[in-house]
N, C-alpha and C positions, 0 to 999 in steps of 0.2 A: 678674829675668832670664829666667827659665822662661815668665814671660807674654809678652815679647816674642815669644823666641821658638817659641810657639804660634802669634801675631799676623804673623808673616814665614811658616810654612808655611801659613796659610789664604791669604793674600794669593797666594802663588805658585801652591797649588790653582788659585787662581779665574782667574789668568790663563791657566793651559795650557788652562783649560775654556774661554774666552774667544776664544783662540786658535783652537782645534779647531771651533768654531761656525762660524767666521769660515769658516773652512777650505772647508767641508762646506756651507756655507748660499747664500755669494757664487757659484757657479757655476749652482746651482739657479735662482738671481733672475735671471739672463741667459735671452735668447729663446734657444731650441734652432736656432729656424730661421733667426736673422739671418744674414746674410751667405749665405745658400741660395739658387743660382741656382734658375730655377725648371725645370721639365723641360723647357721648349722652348727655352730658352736654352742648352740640357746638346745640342740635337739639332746638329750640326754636318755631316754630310755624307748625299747623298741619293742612292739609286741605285731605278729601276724595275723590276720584274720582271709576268711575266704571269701568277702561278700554274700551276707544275706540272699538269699532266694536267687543266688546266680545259679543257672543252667548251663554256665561254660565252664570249666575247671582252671583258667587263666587264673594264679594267684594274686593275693591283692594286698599292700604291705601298708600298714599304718603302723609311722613311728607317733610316739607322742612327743610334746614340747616341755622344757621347763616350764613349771606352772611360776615359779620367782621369777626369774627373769624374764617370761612373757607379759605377767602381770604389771610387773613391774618398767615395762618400757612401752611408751605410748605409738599406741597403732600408729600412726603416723610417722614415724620415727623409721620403719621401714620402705617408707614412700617411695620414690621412683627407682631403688635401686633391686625390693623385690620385682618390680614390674617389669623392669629388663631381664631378672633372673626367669623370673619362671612364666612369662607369658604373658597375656594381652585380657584383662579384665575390663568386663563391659561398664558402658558410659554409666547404664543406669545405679550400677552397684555403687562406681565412685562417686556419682552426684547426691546420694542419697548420705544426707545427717547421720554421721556414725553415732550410732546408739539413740539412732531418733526413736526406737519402738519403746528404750527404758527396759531393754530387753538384753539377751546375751547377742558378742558380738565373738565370731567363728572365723580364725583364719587355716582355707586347707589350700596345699601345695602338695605337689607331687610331679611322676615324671610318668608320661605314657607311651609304651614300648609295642611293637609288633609281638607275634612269637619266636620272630628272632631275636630279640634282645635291638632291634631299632627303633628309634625313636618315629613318632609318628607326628608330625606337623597337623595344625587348624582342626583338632579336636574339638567340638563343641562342649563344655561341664556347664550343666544346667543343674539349679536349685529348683525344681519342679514346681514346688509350691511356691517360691517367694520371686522366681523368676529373674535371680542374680545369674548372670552369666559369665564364663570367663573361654578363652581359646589358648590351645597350647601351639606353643614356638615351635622353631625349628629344631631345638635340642627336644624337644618331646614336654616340655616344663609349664607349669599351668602354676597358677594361683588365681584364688577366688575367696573373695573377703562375703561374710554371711553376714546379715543382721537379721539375726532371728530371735520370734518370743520365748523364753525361758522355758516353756514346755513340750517344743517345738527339739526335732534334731534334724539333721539334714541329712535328707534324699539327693543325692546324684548323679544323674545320666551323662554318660559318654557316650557319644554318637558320635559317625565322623562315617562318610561314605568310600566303601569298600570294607567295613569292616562290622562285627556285629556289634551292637550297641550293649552296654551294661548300664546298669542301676543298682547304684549301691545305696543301702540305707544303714545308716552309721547308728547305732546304740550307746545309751548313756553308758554301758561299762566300759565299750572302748573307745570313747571320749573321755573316759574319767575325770572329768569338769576341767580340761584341760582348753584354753582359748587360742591353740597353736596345733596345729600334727599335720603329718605329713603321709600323703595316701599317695601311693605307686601301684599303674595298674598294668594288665596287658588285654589290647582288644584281639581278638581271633580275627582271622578274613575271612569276608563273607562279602561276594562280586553284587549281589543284588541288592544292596543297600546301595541308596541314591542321595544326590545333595540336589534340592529342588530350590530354583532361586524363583521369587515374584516379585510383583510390584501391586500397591495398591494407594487409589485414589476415587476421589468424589465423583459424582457425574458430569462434571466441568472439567473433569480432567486433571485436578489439580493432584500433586502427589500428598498423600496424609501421611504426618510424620506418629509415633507413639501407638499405633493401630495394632492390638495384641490380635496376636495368630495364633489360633490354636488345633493340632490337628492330633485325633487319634484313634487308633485301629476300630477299628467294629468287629471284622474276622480276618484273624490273621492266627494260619493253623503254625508262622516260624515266632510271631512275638507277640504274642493278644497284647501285651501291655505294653506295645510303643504309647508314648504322650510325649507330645511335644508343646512348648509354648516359647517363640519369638518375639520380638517390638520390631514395627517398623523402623526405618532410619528416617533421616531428614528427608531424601529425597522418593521415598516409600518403597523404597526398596526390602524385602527379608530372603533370608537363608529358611531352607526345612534342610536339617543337616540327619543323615544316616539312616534317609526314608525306603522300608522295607519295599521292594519293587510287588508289583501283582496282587495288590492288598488293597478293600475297601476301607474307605477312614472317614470319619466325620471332620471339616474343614470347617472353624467359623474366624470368621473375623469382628473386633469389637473393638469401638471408639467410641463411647458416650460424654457430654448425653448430647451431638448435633448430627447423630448418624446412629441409625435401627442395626441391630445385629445381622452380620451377615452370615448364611452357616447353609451349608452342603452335606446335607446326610447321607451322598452317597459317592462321596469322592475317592476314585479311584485311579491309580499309582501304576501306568505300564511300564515295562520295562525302557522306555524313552521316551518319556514327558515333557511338555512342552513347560516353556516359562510360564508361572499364573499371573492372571491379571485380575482381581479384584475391585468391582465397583461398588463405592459405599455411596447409599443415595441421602445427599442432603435430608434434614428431616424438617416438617414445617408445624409451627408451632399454633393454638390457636388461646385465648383465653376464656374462662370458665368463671362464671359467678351465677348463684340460684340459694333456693334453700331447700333444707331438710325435711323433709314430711313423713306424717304417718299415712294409712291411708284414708283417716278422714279427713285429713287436708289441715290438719293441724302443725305447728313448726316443732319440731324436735330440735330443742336446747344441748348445747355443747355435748355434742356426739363427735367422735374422730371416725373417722371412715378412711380408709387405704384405696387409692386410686394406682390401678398398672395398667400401662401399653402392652397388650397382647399384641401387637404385630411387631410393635420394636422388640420385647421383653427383655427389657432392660431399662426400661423407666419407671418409679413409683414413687407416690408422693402421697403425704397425709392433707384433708379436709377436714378442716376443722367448724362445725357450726358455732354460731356467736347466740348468744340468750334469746335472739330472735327468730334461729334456726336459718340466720342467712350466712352463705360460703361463699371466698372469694381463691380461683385459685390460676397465677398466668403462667403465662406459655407451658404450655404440655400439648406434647407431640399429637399429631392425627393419628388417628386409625382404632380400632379395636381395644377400649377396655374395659376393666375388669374393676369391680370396687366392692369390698367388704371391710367388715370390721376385723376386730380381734379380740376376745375374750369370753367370756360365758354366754353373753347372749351375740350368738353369731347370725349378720344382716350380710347377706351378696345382693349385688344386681348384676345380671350379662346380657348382653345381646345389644349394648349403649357402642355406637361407632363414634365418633368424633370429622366431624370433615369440615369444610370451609364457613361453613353455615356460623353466624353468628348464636354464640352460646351466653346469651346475656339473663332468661330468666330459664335454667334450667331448675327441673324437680326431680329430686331422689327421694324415692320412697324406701324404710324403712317400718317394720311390722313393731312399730313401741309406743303404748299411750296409756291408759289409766287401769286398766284388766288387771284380776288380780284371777290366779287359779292355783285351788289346793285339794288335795285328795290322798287320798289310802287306799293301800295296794294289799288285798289278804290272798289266800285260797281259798278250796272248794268248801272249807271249815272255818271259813272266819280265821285262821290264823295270819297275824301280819307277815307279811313278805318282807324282810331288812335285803337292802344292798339289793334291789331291783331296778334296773334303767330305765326310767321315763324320757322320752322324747315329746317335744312339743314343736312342731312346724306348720311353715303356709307356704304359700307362690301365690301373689297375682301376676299377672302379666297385663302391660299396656301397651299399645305401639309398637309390639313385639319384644320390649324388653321384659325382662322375668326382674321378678322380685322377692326373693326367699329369704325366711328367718329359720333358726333352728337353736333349740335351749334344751338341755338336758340336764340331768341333774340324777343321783340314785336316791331311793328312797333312806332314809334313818334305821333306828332300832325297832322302830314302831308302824315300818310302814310308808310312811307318811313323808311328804312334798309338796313343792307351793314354786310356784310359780308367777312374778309380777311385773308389771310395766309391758304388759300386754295390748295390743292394738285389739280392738272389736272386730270380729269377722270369723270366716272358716279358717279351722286349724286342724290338723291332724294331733293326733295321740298315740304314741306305741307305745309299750311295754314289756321287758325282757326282763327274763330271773334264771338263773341259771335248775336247770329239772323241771320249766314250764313250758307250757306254748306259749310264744311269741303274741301279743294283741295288736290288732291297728283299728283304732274306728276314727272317726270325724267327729270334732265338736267343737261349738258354734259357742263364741262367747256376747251371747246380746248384754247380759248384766254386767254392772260392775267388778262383781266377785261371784263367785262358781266354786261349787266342790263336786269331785268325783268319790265315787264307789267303784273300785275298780277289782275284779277277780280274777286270778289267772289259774289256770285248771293245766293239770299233770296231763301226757300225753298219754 
């Protein structure tokens, strides 16, 4: 009896196993793509436009997509066979989280043609702003997948050298909240458009992969508004595709945060330029800890201060004081910065370098301690002044660094402002009201609290 039933639980084992294969296996063995119309059979309605702020008269054709049947079939689902159809979309676009922003996701295709009706190979379509890229084939055929934020539409540029570059900026009416359409454009010829190849790498020489390149006109009397932005490749190589020849342009290159901004404000474009070479110099890092002070040498408690690399600028990081007015803050770059606050009562200090020197008891001074100041603002009659700007500032300087605060505030209905958490020492005062003269005088807060009588007089 006990053999059997051993012989009845294996038997029922095998079938729930049996089962569950069946389950899991028969959907696998079906084509994914049968019954998938294809993308021109999805395109149902067509409307024209001329591209926005084109100067060329080349027409430019956006058909729109089924909004059901786009919506309804998963981006993916046209995977590598749009890709052979219409062109070579860049690495970043397809490695990037479709719908990682939680935002709308834009697919545009098209085909791009000379003035004669041919097609025109390695086109560059740039998303200006988000820096999705795609190139068109040999049929002239491009696609280019957008993830873009919801209130965002997309800009863009055709470049491609020998020819003149366009930018187009597509509007919510003819997008009609459509996630599919199809733009066909035509570039004009134009010989002095250039395709500039570079390379760029560290001071070792190694090549930097990811290193955005950004270059654009300063004066250019055929297209003020070239802009361009590329990524390096693995081996630091990039393209500047459809660069107007005999034109000044601002060059910068940018890889944070182990390399300072590189940037050329006067990069200039002859009609046969050589390859660029870009050197990004390693950056070195050093660590920071001290505290916060007023200037009588007292600790100022949990204050945030913003610290920036002026020579990289492209570094910024918040310091934060602890209840004892001591900061701890590592590696940040050497050279030249900058550090203020943010808010109503605004504290800078400049002229602070950073270099190899060990930064273990550093002091930042800050104009804030137990001062309190209030006052009323009338005219030549005693009447109160409402909505008059009071300015309250200082500067000391130590060691050649400056140290300045600045507080404002307008007066009430009555005149009247107050000012607190004031450090003791010299401060300036102005006053502004719209149909006065302008006041500045100096004044010295020894006491705890202070009031002024302040008068400002018609011109």
């Amino acid at each position: 009896m006990t053999l059997l039933r051993i012989t009845l639980s294996i038997f029922v084992v095998a079938l729930i196993a049996l089962s569950s294969y069946l389950l899991i296996a028969l959907p696998l063995l079906q084509d994914p793509h049968s019954g998938e119309k294809s993308l021109t059979d999805q395109i149902s309605s067509t409307q024209t436009i001329t591209g926005d702020g084109e100067s060329t008269d080349a027409p430019v054709t956006v058909k729109a997509g089924s909004t059901a049947a786009a919506a309804s079939r998963p981006i993916s689902s046209t995977g590598s066979r749009l890709f052979e159809i219409y062109g070579r979309s860049t690495v970043a676009a397809a490695s990037r989280p479709i719908g990682s922003t939680g935002s709308r996701l834009i697919e545009v295709f098209g085909r791009i043609t000379d003035s004669t009706g041919q097609p025109i190979e390695g086109v560059l379509i740039t998303e200006e702003r988000y820096f999705f890229t795609a190139t068109s084939n040999s049929s002239g055929r491009y696609r280019i997948l957008l993830d873009l934020p919801r209130n965002r539409l997309p800009i863009l540029n055709f470049l491609r050298a020998g020819f003149a570059g366009k930018r187009i900026e597509l509007t919510r009416a003819q997008l009609q909240d459509l996630p599919i359409f199809e733009l066909d454009t035509i570039l004009a010829d134009r010989a002095d458009t250039l395709r500039l190849g570079g390379w760029v790498a560290n001071d070792i020489g190694v090549a930097l992969e990811g290193v955005r390149i950004e270059i654009s006109a300063l004066k250019s009397a055929a297209w003020d508004n070239y802009y361009l932005t590329v990524m390096s490749d693995a081996q630091g190589n990039f393209i500047l595709e459809g660069v107007p020849a005999m034109t000044h342009y601002r060059l910068m290159a940018a890889l944070t945060p182990e390399y300072p901004v590189y940037s050329d404000e006067d990069f200039y474009v002859g009609s046969n330029p050589k390859q660029l070479q870009i050197e990004l110099k390693t950056l070195e890092f050093v660590n920071l800890e001290g505290m916060i002070l007023n200037p009588e040498s007292s600790p100022v408690a949990n204050l945030e201060i913003y610290i920036s690399n002026l020579t990289t600028g492209a570094h910024s990081r918040k310091i934060v004081s602890d209840s004892s007015g001591f900061f701890t803050l590592e590696r940040f770059p050497l050279g030249e910065v900058s550090l203020s606050t943010r808010g109503a009562e605004f504290f800078k200090i400049s002229g602070l370098e950073l270099t190899e020197m060990d930064y273990a008891n550093l002091e930042l001074i800050v104009d804030q301690g137990d001062r309190y100041l209030s006052g009323w603002v009338s005219d030549e009659n005693g009447i109160a002044v409402a909505k008059a700007m009071v300015t309250l500032d200082a500067m000391i300087t130590r060691d050649e660094i400056e140290y300045s605060s600045y507080r404002s505030q307008s007066t009430d209905s009555n005149g009247r402002f107050s000012f607190e958490n004031i450090a003791r020492g010299d401060h300036r005062i102005s006053v502004y009201a719209s149909g006065f003269n302008k006041l500045e005088s100096a004044h010295s807060l020894p006491e705890q609290s202070d009031q002024l009588q302040i008068t400002l007089t018609r011109p």
